[in-house]
N, C-alpha and C positions, 0 to 999 in steps of 0.2 A: 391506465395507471400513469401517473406521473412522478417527475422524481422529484426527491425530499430528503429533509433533513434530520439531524437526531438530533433529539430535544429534552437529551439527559444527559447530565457527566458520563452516567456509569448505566448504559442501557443491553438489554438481553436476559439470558443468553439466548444465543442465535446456533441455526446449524449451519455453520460455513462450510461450503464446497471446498476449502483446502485443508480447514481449519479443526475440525471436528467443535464437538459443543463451546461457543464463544460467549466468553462476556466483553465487551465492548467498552472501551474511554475516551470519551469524545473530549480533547483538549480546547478546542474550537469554540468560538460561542456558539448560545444555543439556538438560536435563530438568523443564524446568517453562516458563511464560508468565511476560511482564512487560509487561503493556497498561494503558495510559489508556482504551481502550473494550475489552468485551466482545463482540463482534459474534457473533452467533444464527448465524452460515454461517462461523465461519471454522475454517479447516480443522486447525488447532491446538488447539478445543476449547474448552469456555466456562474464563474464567479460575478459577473454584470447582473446578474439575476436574482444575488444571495448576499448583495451587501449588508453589512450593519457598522453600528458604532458599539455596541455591545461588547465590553470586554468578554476575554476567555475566562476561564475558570479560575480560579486561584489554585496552587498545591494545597492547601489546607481546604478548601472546598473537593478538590479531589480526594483526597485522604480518607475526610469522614462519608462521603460517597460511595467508597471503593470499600470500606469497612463495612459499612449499615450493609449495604448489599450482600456480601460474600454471609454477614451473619445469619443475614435472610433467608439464604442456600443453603448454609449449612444446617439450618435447623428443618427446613426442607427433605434435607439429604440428596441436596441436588450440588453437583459435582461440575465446576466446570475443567474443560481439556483445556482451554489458553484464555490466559486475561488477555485481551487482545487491544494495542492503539491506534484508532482509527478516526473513525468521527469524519465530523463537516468540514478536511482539510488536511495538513500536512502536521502532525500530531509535532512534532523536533522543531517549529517554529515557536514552541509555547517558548515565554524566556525562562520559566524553572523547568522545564524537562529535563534534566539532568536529575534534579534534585528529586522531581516524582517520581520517575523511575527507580529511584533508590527507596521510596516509598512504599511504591508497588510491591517492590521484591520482599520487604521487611515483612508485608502484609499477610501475602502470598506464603510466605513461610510460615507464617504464625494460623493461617484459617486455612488455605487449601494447599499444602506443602507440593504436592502431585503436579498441581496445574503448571504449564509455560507460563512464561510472559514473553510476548511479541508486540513488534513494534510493525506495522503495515507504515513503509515509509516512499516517497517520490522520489528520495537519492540527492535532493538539491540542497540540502543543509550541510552536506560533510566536509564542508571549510571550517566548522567551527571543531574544535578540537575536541570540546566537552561534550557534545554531542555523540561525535565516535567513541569516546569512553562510554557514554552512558550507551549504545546501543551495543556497544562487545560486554556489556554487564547483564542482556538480557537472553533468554533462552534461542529466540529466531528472531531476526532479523530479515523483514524479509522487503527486499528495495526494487523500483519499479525501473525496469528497463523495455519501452516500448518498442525501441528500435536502437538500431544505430549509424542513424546518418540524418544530420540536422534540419532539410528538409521536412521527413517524415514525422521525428519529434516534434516538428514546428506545426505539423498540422493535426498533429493525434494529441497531443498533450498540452501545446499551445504555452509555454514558460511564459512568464509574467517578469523573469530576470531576464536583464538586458546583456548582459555579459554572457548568456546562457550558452553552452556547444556539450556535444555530446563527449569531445575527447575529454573537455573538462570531468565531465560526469565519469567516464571508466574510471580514469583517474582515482576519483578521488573513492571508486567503490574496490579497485587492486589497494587499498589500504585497510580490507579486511583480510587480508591474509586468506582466502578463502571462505572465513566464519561468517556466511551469510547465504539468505535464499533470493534469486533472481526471480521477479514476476514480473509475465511480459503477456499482455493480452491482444490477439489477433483478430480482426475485424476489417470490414471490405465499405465500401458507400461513397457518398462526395458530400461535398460542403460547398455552398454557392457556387454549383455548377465544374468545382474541381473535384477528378478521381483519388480515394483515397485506399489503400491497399500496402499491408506490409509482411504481405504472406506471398510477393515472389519471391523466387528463388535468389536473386539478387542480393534483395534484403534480409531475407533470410540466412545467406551464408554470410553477409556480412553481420548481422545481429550476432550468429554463432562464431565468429572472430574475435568479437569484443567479449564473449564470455570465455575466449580461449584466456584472454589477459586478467580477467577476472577471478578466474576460477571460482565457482562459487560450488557450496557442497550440493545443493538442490535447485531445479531448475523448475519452475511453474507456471505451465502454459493454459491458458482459457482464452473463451471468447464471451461476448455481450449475454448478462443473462438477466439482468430491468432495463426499465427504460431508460433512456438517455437524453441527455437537450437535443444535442442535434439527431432529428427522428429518418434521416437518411441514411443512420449507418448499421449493418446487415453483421447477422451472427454468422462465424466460420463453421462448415459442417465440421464434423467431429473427425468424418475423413482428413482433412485438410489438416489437421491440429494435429493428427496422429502419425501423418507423413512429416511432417516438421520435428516430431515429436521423437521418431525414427533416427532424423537428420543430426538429430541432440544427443541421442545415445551414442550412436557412432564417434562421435567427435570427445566423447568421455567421460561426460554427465549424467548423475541421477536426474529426470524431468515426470513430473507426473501432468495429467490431462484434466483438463473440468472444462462440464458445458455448461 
């Protein structure tokens, strides 16, 4: 198996390990990546690998995408649990995500009133203002925190922003007020011959530090479950994730588990 990308606006639905029944919106073009990190496990492939010149979708190609589909379902009688934004990349760099998101929800009200809308985000967009409006306008929000000490991020997520640090990142994620879900995925391997590991204890009590300043209502831990570009890196036993997992509750947080 190798990894790949989505090659619809509005693909699914899928059963997501956190997510329950998703339907999917790939902002991203459809045949290449559009990411502020490169992450070593994600299942879309490292960015060098996924270029294109192919713009992203328009809002109004999303729109009628996101409609046809849902009417599809519904006459189905098939129900999804979150409209979910994901895709080939970092969904908050489209330049109308504000405006689709407003879209979404219009939609959403009008065809599957029941369903979330979530936003699957990497955290690096929230200097722009309209963007944290548009994502405190959606049901979960949920932002990726691999770690926290810039080393590690620099070798598990690999940022493509030059200015990039992690105190940056808490920062600017303590401006949800809490209204957001943490997801942070644990995983062991090397990459050209360096160890890669963010399940010691170390890192771990310092990860759980910066969600002390965070505060976030829900906390969500997994490890590797497709393939990945770089094929050295190793799934955490479910042991390992559930002692960490322990270490999370203690400290005050709701955290759930997936393998």
């Amino acid at each position: 198996m190798s990894t790949v990308l989505f090659d619809q606006i509005v693909y699914g639905p899928v059963k997501s390990r956190r997510l329950g029944l998703s339907l999917g919106i790939n902002l991203s073009p459809l045949n290449g990546k559009r990411c502020t990190f490169n992450c070593i496990y994600c299942e879309c492939g490292l960015n060098e690998e996924r270029r294109t010149k192919t713009p992203a979708p328009s809002r109004e190609e999303v729109k009628q995408a996101l409609t046809k589909k849902l009417a599809e379902m519904h006459a189905k009688e098939i129900h999804p649990d979150v409209i979910t934004f994901s895709g080939n990349g970092e969904p908050a760099m489209h330049p109308d995500f504000p405006g689709i998101i407003d879209d979404t929800l219009e939609i959403r009200n009008k065809l599957c009133p029941e369903a979330k809308v979530a936003v699957l985000s990497n955290s690096t967009m929230l200097h722009k203002e309209k963007v944290v409006q548009a994502l405190h306008k959606v049901d979960e929000s949920l932002m990726k925190l691999d770690a926290a000490k810039d080393s590690l991020i620099k070798q598990i997520d690999q940022p493509v922003i030059h200015d990039f640090t992690v105190d940056k990142l808490i920062e600017q994620l303590t401006r949800f007020h809490g209204k957001l879900i943490i997801q942070t995925i644990f995983l062991k391997g090397e990459q050209n011959g360096i160890p890669i590991d963010n399940t010691s204890d170390e890192d771990v009590s310092k990860w759980i530090e910066a969600l002390k300043k965070i505060r976030p209502e829900k906390v969500m831990i997994y490890t590797i479950s497709r393939d990945t570009p770089v094929k050295t890196l190793q799934k955490v036993p479910v042991e390992t994730l559930e002692k960490i997992a322990e270490k999370v509750r203690q400290a005050g947080f709701n955290v759930s588990v997936s393998t």
